[in-house]
C-alpha positions in Angstrom: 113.4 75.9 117.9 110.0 76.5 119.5 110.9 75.1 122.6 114.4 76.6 122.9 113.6 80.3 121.3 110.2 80.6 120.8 109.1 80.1 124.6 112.3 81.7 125.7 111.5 85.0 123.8 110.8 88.6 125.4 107.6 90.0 123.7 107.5 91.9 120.9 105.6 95.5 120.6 105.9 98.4 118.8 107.3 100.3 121.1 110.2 97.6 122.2 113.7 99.5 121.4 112.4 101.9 119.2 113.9 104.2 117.0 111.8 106.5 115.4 108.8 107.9 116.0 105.6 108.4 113.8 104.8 112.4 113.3 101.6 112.1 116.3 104.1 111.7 118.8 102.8 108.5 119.8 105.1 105.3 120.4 102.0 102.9 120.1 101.8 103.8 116.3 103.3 101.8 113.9 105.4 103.3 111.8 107.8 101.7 109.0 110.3 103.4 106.2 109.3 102.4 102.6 112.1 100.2 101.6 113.1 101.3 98.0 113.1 105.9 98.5 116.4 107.0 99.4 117.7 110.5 99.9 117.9 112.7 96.9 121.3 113.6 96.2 120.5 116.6 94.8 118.7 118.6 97.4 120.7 119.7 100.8 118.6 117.3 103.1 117.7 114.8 100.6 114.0 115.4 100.6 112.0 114.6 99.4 113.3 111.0 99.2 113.7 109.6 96.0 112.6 105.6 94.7 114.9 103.3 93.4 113.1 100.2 92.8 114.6 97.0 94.2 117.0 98.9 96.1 116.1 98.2 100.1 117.2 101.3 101.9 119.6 100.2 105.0 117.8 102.9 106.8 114.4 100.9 106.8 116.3 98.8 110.0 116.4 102.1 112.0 112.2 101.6 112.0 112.3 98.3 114.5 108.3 97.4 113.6 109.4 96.2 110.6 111.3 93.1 111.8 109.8 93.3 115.0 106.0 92.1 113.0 107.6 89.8 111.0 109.2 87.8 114.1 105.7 88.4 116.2 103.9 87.1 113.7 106.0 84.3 112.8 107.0 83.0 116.3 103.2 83.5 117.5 102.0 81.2 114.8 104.8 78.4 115.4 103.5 78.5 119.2 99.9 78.2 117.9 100.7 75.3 115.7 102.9 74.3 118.4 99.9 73.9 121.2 97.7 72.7 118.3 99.2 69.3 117.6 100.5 68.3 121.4 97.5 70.3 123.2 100.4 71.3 125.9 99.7 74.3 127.8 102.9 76.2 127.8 102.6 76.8 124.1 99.1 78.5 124.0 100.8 80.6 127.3 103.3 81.7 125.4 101.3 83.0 122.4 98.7 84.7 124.3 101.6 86.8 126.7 103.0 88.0 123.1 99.7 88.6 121.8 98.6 90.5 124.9 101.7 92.7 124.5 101.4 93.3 120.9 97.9 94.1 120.5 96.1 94.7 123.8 98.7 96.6 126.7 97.6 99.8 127.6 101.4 101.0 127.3 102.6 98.6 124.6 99.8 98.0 122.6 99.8 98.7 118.4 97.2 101.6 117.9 94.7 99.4 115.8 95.8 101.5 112.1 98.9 101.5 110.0 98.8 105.6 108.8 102.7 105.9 109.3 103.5 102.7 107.5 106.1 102.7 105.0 106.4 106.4 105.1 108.4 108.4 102.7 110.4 111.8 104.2 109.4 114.8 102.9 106.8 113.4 100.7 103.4 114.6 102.2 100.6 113.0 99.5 98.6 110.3 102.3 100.0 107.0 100.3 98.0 103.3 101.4 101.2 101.4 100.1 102.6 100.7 103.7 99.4 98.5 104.4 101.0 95.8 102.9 102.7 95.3 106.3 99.3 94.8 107.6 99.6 91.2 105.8 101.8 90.2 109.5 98.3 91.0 111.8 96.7 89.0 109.5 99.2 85.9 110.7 98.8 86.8 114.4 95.2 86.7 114.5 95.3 83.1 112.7 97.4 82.4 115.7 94.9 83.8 118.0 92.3 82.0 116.4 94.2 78.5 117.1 94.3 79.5 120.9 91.3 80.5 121.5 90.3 77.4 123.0 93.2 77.4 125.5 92.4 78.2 128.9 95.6 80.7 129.0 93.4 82.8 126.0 90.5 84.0 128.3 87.1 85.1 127.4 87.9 89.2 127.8 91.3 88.5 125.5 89.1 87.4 122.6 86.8 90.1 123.2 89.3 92.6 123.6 91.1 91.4 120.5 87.8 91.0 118.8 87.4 94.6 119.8 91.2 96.0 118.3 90.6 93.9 115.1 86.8 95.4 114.5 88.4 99.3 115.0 91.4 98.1 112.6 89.0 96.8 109.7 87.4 100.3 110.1 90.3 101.9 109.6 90.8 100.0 106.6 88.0 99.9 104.8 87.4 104.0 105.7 90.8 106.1 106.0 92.4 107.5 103.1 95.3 105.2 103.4 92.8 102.2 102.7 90.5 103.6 100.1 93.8 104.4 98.3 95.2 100.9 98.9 92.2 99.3 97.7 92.2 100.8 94.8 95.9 99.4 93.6 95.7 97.6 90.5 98.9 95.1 91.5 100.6 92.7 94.1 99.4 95.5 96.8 95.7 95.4 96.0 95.7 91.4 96.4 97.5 91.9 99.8 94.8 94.8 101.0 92.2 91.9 100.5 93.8 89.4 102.2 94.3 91.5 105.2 90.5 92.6 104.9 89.3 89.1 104.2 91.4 87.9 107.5 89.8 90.6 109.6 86.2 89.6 108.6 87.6 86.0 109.4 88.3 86.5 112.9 84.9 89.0 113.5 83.1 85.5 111.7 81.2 87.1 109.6 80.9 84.4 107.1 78.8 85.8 105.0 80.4 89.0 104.5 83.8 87.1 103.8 81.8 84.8 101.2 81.1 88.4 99.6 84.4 90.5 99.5 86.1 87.4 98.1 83.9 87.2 94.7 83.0 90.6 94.7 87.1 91.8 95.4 89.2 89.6 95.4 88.1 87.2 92.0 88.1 90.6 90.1 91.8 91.3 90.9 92.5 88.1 88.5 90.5 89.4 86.4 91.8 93.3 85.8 95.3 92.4 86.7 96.4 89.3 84.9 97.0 88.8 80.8 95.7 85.7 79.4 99.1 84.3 79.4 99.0 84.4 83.0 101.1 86.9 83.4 100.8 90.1 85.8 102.5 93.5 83.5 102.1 95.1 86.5 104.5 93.1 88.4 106.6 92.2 85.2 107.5 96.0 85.2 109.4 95.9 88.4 113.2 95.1 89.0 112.3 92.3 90.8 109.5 90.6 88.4 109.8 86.9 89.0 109.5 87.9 92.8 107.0 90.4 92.8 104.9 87.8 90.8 105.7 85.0 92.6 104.5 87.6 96.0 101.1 88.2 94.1 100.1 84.3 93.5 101.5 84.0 97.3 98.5 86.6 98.0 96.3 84.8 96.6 97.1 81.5 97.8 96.6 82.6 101.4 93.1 84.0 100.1 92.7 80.9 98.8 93.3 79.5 102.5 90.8 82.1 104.3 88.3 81.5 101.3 88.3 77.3 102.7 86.5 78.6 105.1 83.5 80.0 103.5 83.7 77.1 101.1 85.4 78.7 97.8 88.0 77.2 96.2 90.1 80.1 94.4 92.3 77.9 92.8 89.8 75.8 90.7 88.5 79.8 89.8 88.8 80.5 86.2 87.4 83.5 83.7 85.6 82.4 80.8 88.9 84.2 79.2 90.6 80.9 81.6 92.7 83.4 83.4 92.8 82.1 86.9 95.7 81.2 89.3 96.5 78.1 87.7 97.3 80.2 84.8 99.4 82.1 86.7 101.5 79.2 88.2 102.1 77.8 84.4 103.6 81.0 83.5 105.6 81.3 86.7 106.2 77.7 86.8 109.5 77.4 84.1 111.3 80.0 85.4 110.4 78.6 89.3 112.6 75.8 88.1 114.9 78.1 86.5 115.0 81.5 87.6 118.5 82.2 85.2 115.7 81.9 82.2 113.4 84.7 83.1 113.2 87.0 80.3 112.7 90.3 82.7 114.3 92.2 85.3 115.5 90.2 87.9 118.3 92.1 90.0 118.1 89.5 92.8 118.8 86.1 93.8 115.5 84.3 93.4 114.5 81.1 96.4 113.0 78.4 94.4 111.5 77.4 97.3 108.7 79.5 97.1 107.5 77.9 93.9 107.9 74.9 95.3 105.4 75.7 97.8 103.1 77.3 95.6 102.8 74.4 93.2 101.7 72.1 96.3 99.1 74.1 97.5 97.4 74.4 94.0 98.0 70.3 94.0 96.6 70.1 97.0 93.9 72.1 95.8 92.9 71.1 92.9 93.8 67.2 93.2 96.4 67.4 90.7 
């Protein structure tokens, strides 16, 4: 697949084929629909939309970033990985022209902030929610990071990158949009920190990464889960065995940046003992058999995804 699509593939950007266009007028802004408001039947135009939990809106695939960030992020990585294990040039080529086009082209390049993500029409309260997309950058500049060392990813990429990344964790950790969003007590809260903690990754600020996990991050587990492991915030939803399942994949992959500053999240525990492992023991039964979960469920749940959870906490925790 990465040889036949992957190094085959036109680049991806915000602006490729697009649709609709954020409020500023600019193509170079990302903008996304958020999946479950619809149209209120009850008004003439149907704003302000309405939500309807677990219900994905059609129109969200009239908004191209959407799947257009997934597949960067996702065929970026495999070409990283790729040029990784056989050290052959064409790989890291390929990445770095996608990267180039997604973040750092004067005409194509993503405006480093996510203001018009997951917008709502006709709603007008500034929401953080849509920064949960944010979680696809995070992938790409993993990828980045594997490249670096490639003679096709030169010195002023790095910097320039180093550059979009610095003005994006700004945006973050100072718009409205991301003191909002790191203020959400559920799955989107755990996501916000990943994409911090991967920003601070990339700047390698060690240090500063050491300290938003355990001063941020560790709390999350904390405020958010019951000591039977569970997350009520998450159990409320339609979708509960996924949206809890999508929390404990948050913090697995802070788990992975947190190797890198030497903490081991999965070995964390309260003096209560809520940690992740308690969180994969309640999730674990109904992993194996998603028919037996006792709360909303309105969707088909892939087993797969606790199959990978369970060996990265064995991994993890020698077990």
């Amino acid at each position: 697949y990465v040889d036949t699509a992957c190094l085959n593939m036109e680049p991806l950007s915000v602006v490729k084929d697009k649709k609709r266009v954020a409020p500023s007028k600019d193509p170079r802004d990302y903008i996304t629909l958020s999946p479950y408001w619809w149209p209120d039947p009850s008004t003439p135009d149907g704003l302000p939309y309405i939500r309807r939990d677990g219900e994905r809106n059609p129109e969200v695939y009239e908004y191209n970033e959407r799947v257009n960030s997934t597949l960067f992020a996702e065929v970026v990585q495999m070409l990283s990985i790729a040029y990784f294990f056989t050290e052959d040039e064409k790989y890291a080529s390929k990445a770095a022209e996608m990267l180039r086009v997604w973040f750092l082209d004067p005409v194509t390049g993503m405006n480093p902030n996510m203001t018009y993500s997951q917008t709502v029409p006709g709603m007008t309260e500034i929401r953080g929610t849509g920064i949960i997309d944010a979680r696809r950058i995070a992938a790409a500049l993993n990828a980045a990071k594997i490249v670096e060392q490639s003679e096709s990813w030169t010195k002023q990429d790095r910097e320039k990158l180093l550059d979009w990344a610095n003005a994006f964790r700004y945006w973050l950790e100072n718009s409205v949009n991301g003191l909002k969003e790191a203020q959400a007590p559920n799955n989107h809260g755990l996501w916000y920190e990943v994409t911090h903690q991967a920003l601070v990754l990339y700047s390698g600020n060690i240090e500063y990464l050491k300290k938003i996990i355990k001063e941020n991050q560790i709390n999350r587990i904390e405020s958010q889960m019951q000591p039977d492991g569970s997350l009520p915030h998450e159990l409320a939803r339609t979708l509960g065995l996924h949206y809890s399942t999508f929390a404990l994949e948050a913090l697995n992959i802070s788990d992975i940046i947190a190797s890198k500053a030497g903490v081991n999240l999965w070995n964390y525990k309260t003096e209560e003992g809520k940690g992740m492992i308690l969180g994969l023991e309640f999730l674990k039964p109904y992993w194996q058999e998603p028919e037996k979960w006792p709360h909303m469920q309105i969707k088909p749940f892939n087993k797969e995804r606790g199959a990978l959870l369970l060996y990265s906490a064995g991994r993890r925790t020698n077990n």
